[in-house]
C-alpha positions as CSV (number, residue, x, y, z in Angstrom):
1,X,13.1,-17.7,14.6
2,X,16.7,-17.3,15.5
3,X,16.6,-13.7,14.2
4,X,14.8,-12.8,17.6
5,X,17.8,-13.0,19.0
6,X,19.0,-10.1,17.4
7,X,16.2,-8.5,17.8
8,X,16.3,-8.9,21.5
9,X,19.6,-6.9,21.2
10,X,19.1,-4.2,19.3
11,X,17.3,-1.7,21.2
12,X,15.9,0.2,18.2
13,X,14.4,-2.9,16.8
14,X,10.9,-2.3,19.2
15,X,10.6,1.0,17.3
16,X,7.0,1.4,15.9
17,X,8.6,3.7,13.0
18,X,11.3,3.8,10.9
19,X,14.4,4.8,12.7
20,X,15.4,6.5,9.5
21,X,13.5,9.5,9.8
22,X,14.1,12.3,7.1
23,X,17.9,11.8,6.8
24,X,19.5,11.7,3.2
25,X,20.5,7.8,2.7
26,X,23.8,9.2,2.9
27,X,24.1,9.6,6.2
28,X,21.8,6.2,7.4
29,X,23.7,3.9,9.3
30,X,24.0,0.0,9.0
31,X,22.7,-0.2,12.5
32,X,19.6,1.3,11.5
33,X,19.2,-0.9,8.4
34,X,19.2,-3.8,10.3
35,X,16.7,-2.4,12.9
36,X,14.6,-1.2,10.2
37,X,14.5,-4.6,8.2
38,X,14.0,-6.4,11.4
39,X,11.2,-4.6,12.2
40,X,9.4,-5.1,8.7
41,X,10.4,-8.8,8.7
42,X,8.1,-9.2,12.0
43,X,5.3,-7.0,10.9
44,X,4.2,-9.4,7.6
45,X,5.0,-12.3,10.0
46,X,2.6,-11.0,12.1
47,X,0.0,-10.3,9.0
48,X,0.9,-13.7,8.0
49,X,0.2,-15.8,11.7
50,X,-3.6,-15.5,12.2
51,X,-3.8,-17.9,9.1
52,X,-4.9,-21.3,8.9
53,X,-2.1,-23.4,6.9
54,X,-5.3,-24.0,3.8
55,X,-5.6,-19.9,3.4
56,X,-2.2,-19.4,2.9
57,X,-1.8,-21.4,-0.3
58,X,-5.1,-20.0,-1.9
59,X,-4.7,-17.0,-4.6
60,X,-8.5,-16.3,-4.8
61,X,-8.3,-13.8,-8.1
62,X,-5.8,-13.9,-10.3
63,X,-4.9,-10.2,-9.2
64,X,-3.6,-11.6,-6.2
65,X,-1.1,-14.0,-4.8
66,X,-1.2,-16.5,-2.3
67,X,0.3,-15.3,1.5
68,X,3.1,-17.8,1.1
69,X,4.0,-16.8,-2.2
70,X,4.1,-13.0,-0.7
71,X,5.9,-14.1,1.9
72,X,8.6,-16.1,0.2
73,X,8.9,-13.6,-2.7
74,X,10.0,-10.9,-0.4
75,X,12.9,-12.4,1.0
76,X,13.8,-14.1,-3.2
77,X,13.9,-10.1,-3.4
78,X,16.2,-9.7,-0.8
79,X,18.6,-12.2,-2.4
80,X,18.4,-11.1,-5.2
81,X,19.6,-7.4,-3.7
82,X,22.4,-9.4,-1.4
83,X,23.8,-11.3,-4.8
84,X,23.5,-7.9,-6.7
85,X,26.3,-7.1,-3.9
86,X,28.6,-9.8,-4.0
87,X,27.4,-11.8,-1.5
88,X,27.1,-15.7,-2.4
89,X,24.2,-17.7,-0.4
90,X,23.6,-21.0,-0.6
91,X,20.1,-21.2,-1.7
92,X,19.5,-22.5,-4.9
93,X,17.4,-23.7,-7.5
94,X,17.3,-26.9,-9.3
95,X,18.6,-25.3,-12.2
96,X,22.0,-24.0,-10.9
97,X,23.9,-26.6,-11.0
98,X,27.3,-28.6,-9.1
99,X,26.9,-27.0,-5.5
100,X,30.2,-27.9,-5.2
101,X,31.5,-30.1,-2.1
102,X,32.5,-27.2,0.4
103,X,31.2,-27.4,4.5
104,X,27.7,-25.5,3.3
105,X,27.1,-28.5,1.2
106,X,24.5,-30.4,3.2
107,X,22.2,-27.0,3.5
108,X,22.5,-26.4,-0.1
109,X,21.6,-30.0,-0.8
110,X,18.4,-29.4,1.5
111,X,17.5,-26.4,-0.1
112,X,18.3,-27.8,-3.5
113,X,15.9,-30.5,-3.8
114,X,13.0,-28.1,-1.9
115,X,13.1,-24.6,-3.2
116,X,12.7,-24.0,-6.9
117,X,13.5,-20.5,-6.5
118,X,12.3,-19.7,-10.0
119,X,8.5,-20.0,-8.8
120,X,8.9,-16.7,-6.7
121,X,10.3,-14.5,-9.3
122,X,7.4,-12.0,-9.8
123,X,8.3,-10.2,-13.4
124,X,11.9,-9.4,-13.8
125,X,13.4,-11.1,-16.9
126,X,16.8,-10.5,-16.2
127,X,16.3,-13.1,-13.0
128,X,15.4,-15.8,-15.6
129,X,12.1,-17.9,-16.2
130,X,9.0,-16.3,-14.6
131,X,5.6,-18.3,-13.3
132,X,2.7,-16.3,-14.3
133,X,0.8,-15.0,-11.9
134,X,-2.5,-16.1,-12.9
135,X,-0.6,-19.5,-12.0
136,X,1.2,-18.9,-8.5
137,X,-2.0,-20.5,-6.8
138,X,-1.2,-24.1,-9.1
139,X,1.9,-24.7,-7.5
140,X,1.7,-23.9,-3.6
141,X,5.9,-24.5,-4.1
142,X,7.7,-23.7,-1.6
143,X,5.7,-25.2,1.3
144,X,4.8,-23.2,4.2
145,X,7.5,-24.9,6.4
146,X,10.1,-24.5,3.7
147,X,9.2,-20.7,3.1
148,X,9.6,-20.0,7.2
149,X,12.9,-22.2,7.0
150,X,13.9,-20.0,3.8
151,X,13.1,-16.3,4.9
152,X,15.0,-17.2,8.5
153,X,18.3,-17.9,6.4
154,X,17.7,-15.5,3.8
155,X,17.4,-12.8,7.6
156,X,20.6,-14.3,9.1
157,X,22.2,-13.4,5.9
158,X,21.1,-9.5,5.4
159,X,22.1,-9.1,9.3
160,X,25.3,-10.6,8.8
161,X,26.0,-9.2,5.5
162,X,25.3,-5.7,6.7
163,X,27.5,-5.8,10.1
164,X,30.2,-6.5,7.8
165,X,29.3,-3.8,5.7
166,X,29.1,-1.3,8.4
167,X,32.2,-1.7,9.4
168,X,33.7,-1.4,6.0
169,X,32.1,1.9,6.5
170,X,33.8,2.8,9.2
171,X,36.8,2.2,8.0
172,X,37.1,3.7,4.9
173,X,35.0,6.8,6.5
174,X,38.4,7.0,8.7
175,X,40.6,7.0,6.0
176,X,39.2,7.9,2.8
177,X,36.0,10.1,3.4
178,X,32.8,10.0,1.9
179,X,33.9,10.6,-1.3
180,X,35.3,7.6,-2.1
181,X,34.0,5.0,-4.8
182,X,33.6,2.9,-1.9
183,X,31.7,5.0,0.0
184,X,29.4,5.1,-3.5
185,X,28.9,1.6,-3.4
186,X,28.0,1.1,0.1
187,X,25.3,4.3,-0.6
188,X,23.7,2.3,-3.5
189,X,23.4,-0.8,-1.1
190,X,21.8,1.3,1.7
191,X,19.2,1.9,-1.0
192,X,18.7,-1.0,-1.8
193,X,18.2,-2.6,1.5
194,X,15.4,0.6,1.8
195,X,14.2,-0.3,-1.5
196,X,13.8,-4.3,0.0
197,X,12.0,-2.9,3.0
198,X,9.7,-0.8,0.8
199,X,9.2,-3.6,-1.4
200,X,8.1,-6.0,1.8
201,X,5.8,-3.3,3.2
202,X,4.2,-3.0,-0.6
203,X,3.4,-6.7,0.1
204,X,2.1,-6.6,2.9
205,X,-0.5,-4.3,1.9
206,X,-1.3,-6.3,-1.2
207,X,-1.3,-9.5,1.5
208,X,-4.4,-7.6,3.1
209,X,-6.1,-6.5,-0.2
210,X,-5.8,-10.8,-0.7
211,X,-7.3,-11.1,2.7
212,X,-10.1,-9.2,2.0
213,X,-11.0,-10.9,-1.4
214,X,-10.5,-15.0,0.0
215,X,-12.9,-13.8,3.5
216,X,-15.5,-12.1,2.0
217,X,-17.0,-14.9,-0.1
218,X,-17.8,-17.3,3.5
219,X,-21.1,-16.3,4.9
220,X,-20.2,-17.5,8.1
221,X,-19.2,-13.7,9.7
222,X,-16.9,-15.4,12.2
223,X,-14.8,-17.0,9.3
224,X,-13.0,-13.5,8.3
225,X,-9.4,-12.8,8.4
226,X,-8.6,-11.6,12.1
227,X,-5.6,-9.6,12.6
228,X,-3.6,-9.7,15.6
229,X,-3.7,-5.8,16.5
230,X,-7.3,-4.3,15.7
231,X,-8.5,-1.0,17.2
232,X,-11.9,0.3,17.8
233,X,-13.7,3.5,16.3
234,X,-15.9,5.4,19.0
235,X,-17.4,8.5,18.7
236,X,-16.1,11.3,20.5
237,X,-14.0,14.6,20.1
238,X,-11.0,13.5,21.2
239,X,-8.9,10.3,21.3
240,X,-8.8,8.3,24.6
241,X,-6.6,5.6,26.3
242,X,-8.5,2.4,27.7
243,X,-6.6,-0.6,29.0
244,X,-3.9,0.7,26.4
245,X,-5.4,1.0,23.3
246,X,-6.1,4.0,21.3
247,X,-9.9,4.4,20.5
248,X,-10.0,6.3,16.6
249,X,-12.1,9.8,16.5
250,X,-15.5,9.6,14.7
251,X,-17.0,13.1,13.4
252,X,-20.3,13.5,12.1
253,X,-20.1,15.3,8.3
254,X,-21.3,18.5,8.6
255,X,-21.5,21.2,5.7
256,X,-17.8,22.2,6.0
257,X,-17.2,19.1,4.6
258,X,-19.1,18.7,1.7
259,X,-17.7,22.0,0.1
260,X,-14.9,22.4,-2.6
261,X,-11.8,24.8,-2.4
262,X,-10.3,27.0,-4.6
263,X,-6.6,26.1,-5.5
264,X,-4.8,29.2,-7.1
265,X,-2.9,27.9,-10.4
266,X,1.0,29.0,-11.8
267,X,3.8,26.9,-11.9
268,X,4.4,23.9,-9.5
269,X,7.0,21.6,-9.0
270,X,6.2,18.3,-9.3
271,X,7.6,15.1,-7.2
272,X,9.6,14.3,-4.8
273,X,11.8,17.4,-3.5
274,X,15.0,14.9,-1.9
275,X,13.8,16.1,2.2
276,X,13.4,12.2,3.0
277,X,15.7,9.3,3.1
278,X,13.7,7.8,-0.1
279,X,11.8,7.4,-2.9
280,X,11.1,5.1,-5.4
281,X,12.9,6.5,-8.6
282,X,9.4,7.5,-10.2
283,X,8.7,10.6,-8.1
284,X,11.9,11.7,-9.4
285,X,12.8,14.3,-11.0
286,X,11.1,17.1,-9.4
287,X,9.5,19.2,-12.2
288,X,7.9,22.4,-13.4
289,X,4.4,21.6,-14.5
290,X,1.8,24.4,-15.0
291,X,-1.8,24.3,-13.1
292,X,-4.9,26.2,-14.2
293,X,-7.0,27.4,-11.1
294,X,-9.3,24.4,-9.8
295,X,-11.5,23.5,-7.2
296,X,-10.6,20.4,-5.2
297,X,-13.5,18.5,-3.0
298,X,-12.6,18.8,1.0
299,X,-13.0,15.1,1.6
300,X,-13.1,11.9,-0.6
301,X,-16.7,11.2,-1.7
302,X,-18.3,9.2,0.8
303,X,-20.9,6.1,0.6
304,X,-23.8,8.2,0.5
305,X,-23.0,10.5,-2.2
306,X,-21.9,7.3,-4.2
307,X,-25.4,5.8,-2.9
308,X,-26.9,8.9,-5.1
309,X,-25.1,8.1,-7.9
310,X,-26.1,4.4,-8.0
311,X,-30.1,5.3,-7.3
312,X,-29.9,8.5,-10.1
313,X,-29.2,5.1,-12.4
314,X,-25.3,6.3,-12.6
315,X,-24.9,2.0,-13.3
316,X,-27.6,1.9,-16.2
317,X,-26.9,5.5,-18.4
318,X,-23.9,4.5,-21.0
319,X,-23.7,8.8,-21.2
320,X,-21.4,8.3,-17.9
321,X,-19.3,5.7,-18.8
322,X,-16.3,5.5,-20.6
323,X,-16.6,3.0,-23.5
324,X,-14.3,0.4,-22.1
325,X,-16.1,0.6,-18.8
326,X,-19.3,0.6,-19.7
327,X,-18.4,-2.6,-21.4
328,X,-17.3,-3.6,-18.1
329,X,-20.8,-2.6,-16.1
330,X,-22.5,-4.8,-19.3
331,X,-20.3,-8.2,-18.9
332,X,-19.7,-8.4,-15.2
333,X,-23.3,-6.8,-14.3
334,X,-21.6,-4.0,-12.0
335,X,-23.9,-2.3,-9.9
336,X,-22.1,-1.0,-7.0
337,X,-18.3,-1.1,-5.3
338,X,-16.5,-4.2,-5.0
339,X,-18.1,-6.5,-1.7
340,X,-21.5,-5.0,-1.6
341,X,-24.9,-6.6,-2.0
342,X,-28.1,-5.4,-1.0
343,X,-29.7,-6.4,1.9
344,X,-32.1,-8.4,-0.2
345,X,-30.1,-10.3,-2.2
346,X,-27.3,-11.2,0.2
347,X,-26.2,-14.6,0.5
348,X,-24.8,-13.3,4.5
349,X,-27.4,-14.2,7.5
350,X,-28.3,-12.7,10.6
351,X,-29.6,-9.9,13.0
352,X,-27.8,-7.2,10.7
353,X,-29.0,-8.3,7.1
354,X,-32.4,-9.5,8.7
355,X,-33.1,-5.9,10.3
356,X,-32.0,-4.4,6.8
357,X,-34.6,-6.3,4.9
358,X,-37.5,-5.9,7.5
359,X,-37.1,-2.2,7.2
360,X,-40.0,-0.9,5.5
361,X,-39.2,2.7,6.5
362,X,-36.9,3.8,2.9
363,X,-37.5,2.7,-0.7
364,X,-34.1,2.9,-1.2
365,X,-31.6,-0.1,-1.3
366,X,-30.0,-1.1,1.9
367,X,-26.4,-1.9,1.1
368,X,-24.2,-4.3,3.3
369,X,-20.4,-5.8,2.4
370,X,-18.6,-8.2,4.6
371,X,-14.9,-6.6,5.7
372,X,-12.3,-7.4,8.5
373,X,-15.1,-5.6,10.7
374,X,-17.6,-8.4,9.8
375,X,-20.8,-8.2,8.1
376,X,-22.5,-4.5,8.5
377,X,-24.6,-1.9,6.8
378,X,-22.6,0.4,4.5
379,X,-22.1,3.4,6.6
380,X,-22.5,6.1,4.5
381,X,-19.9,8.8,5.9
382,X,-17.4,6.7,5.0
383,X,-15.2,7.3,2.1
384,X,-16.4,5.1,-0.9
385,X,-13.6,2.8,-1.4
386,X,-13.1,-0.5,-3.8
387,X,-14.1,1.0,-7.0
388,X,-12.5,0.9,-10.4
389,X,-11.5,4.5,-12.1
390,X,-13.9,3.8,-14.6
391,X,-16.3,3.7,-11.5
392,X,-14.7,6.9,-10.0
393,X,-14.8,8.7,-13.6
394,X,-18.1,8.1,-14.3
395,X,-19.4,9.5,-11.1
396,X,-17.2,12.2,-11.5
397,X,-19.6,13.4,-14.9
398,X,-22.7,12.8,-13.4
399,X,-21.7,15.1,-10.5
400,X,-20.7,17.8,-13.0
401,X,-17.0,17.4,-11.9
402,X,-14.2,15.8,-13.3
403,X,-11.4,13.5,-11.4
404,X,-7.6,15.5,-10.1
405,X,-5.0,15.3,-12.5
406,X,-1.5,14.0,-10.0
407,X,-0.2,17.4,-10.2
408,X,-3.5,19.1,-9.0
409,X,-3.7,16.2,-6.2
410,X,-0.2,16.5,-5.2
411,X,-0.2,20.4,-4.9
412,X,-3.6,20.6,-2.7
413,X,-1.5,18.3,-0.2
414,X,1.5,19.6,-0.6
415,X,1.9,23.5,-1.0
416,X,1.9,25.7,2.0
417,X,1.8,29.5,1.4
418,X,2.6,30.3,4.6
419,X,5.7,27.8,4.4
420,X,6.6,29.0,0.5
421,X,7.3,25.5,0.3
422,X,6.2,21.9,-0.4
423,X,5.6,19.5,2.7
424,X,6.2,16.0,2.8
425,X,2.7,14.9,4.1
426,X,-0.6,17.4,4.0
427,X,0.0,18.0,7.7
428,X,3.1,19.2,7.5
429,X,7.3,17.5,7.9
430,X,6.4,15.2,11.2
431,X,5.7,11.5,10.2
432,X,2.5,10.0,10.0
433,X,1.0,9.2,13.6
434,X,-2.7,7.9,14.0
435,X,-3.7,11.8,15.1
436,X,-3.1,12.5,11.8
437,X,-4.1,9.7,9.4
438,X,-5.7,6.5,9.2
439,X,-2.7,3.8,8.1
440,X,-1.8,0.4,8.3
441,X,-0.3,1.0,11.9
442,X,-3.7,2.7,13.4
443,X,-5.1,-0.7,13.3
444,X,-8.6,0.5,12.6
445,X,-8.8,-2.3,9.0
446,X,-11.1,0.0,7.5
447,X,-11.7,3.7,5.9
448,X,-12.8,5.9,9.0
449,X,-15.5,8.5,8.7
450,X,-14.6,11.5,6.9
451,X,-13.6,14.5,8.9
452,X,-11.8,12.2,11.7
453,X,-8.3,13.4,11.4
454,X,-9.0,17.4,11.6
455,X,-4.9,17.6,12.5
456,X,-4.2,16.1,9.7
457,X,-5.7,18.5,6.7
458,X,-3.6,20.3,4.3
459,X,-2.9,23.7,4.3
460,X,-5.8,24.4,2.0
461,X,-8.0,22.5,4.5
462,X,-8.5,18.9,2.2
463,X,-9.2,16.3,4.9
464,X,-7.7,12.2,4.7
465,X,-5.2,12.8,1.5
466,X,-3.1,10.4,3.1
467,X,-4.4,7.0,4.4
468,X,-8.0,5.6,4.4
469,X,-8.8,5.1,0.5
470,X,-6.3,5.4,-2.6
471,X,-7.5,8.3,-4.7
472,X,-8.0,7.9,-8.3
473,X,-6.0,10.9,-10.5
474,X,-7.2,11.2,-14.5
475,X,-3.0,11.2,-14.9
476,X,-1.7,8.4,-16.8
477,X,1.0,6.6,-15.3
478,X,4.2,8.4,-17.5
479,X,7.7,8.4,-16.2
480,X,8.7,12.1,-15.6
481,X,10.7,14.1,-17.9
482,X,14.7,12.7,-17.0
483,X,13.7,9.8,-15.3
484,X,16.6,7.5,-14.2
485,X,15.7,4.3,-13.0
486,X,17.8,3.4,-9.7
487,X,16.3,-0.4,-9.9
488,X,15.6,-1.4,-13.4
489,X,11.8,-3.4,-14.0
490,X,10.7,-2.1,-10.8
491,X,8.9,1.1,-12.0
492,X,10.1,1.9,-15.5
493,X,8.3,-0.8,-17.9
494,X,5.1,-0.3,-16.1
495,X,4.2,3.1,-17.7
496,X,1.4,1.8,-20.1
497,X,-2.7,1.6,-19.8
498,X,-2.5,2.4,-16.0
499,X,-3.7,5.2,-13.7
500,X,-2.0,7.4,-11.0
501,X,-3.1,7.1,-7.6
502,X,-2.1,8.9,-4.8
503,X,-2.3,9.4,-0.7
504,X,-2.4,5.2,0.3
505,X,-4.9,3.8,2.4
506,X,-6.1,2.1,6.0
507,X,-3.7,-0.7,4.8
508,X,-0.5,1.5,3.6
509,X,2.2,1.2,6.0
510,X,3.4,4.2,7.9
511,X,6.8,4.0,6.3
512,X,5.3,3.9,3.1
513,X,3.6,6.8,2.1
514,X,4.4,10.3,1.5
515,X,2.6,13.4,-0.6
516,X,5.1,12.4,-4.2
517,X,4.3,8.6,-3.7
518,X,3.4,7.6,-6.6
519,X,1.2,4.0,-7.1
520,X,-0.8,2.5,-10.3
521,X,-3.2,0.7,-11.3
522,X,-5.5,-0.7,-14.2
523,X,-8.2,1.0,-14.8
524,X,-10.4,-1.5,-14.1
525,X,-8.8,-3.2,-10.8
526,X,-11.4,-2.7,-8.2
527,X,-9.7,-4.7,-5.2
528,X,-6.9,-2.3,-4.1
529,X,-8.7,-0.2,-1.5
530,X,-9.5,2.8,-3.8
531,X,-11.9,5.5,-3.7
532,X,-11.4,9.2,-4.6
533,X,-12.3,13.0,-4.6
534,X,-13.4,15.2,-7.8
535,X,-12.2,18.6,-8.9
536,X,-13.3,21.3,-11.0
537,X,-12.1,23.9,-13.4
538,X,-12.6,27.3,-12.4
């Protein structure tokens, strides 16, 4: 790819973060957009190259999409955001038209009669005609070749378009201020271009939710999705460095961990507080809500308090369920998380499932799921993830406790007494780092044991609220009082029959994720990597 080039130059391009920091979008420069977007760019290449050419044309559940589609989406979004701008590229669809007869005309010929660009517009209706997405897998359009071909020119044309931009900047800095309606405009494009970033690192973690779904139906444990940078969990009480990779902590759950705390109530301001470069426009505004005194669980339930739930009969007692997902347990036969099977029953082969059958020593069901870590007994100090919120609800009532609302979830991450003040993360202002939390960037491609990130606890001591599972809230996904949308259809026209989640998960990126971040889901969508932790009234 010729943007390599660039990226060879730009000497903040090998940053592992965003070179953005906390800074209002104000004061971000062009230089570090393009750093910034450069980066992003290579990570979902590098999701995308372990790959064989048949798995990236497969959508294996209609929730999904297939990897090319992802990956030739993100960059129609970037267009989009570039001809928002005034800036006229020569991609086109077969519906658009006289190209005209200028010097460009042999590339927009090519891309003419090979890109209909109208097969990668997800759900905005102002962009035109829409494919459905049960239906993106029935036309593997563009090709794999043409989608490559397609997101290098759409990346020569950001980079260009934003040098030019920057030093529009600079000029009318020198002459006019910050002030000026100029000025204004080049501000909303810098969002934007974050907003395109965001929206590429959303897809990548929805790439690896795919990844998980296609693998884990081939019984063969060495056909599984294997990502170029994978890390290893070892037990131990403190991190170490071998040949250059970072080995993740392991702790064993001890009693500390299985308790509740007490989270005082009064009034609490909810959402995003503006210390940060961005947020997506639904964390905004920041409002006064009013909390009763709760109780908030320490950790995320693990396997093997969900284990409990599933051998009390939590799966066959309707006085657990709510009605539509009890319906749910009845028509798809739901017995346990997404991916498992017992032992007994499991199509997989080998020493693993072999040793789990033989084992005459419990009663109880042995439970084993294939994940990017191969096939392997469910550990049970693991948080619980891949269930639905009717799943996480209903287990919720049969432990006597009820699920977070967002505004209790956000507060036990976010306050700090000491601090009088909100933080952006549970650990405090610093970015995520793998000390801290288990994210797309620790490379571990799984949830890690609960209690392994003791730096990273809130101030009222609630372990793993960011990375490692998505955690169900019993908030419905609203818009906030005075909500102004800063990219129409984005966030706005999904606030109907979906639930709030918060705190991302092993496959959030870094860059992603912060205490107000606000994500959604149907209640009944069980492959987003989702678990949760319960609360109680005081």
């Amino acid at each position: 790819m010729r943007i390599e080039k660039y990226v060879l130059r730009n000497k903040n391009s090998a940053r592992k973060n965003s070179v953005l920091g906390n800074r209002s979008i104000g004061l971000v420069l062009f230089d570090d957009l393009i750093s910034d977007f450069i980066r992003v760019r290579k990570k979902t290449r590098e999701l995308f190259k372990p790959l064989k050419l048949e798995d990236t044309v497969v959508q294996s559940d209609i929730f999904g999409s297939p990897p090319n589609w992802h990956l030739a989406h993100v960059s129609w979004f970037f267009q989009k955001v570039l001809e928002k701008h005034g800036q006229k590229l020569a991609v086109r669809s077969d519906s658009d038209g006289d190209l005209g007869s200028d010097a460009n005309n042999k590339t927009r010929r090519r891309y003419r009669q090979h890109i209909n660009l109208e097969y990668l517009n997800s759900y905005y209706q102002r962009y035109g005609s829409i494919l459905p997405k049960s239906e993106r897998g029935k036309f593997p359009r563009p090709t794999v070749q043409q989608t490559l071909e397609y997101r290098s020119f759409i990346e020569r044309n950001v980079i260009s378009f934003l040098k030019e931009k920057g030093k529009e900047e600079e000029d009318d800095l020198n002459t006019k201020g910050t002030s000026s309606p100029q000025a204004l405009k080049l501000g909303e494009l810098k969002y934007d271009i974050i907003l395109g970033n965001q929206h590429e690192m959303q897809h990548q973690e929805l790439m690896i939710y795919d990844f998980q779904h296609f693998f884990q139906r081939f019984e063969d444990p060495a056909d599984n999705y294997l990502p170029v940078k994978t890390l290893v969990q070892k037990n131990g009480l403190d991190g170490v460095e071998q040949r250059g990779v970072r080995r993740a902590i392991t702790r064993k759950v001890g009693r500390e961990l299985e308790k509740m705390v007490e989270i005082p109530g009064g009034i609490y301001e909810l959402g995003f507080n503006g210390k940060g470069s961005f947020s997506y426009d639904n964390e905004l505004p920041e409002h006064k809500v009013y909390l009763q005194p709760y109780k908030i669980d320490v950790t995320p339930v693990t396997n093997a308090d969900y284990i409990e739930f599933i051998e009390d009969g939590g799966y066959h007692d309707f006085g657990y369920w709510l009605a539509d997902g009890w319906d749910l347990v009845r028509e798809h036969f739901w017995e346990a998380p997404l991916y498992w099977e017992s032992a007994k029953k499991s199509a997989y082969n080998g020493p693993i499932i072999n040793k789990a059958v033989n084992d005459r020593s419990s009663n109880s069901t042995t439970w084993v799921k294939k994940d990017f870590r191969g096939i392997h007994k469910i550990n049970g100090d693991e948080p619980v993830v891949n269930v639905s919120y009717y799943e996480a609800d209903a287990y919720s009532r049969w432990a006597g406790k009820r699920l977070p609302t967002e505004a209790e979830w956000e507060k036990a991450a976010s306050w700090n007494d000491d601090l009088h003040r909100k933080t952006l993360y549970p650990w405090g202002d610093e970015i995520p780092q793998p000390k801290y939390a288990n994210l797309l960037e620790s490379y571990l491609w799984s949830p890690s044991t609960v209690g392994s990130y003791p730096k990273g606890k809130s101030y009222y001591g609630c372990h793993q609220m960011i990375g490692d599972v998505w955690e169900w809230t019993s908030s419905e996904y609203v818009l906030y009082p005075g909500f102004k949308p800063k990219f129409s259809e984005y966030t706005d026209k999904w606030a109907i029959n979906q639930k709030v989640l918060r705190g991302g998960c092993f496959a959030s990126p870094t860059d992603q994720i912060r205490n107000s971040y606000r994500n959604y889901f149907k209640p009944h969508e069980r492959i987003l990597f989702s678990g949760f932790r319960c609360a109680k009234d005081i």
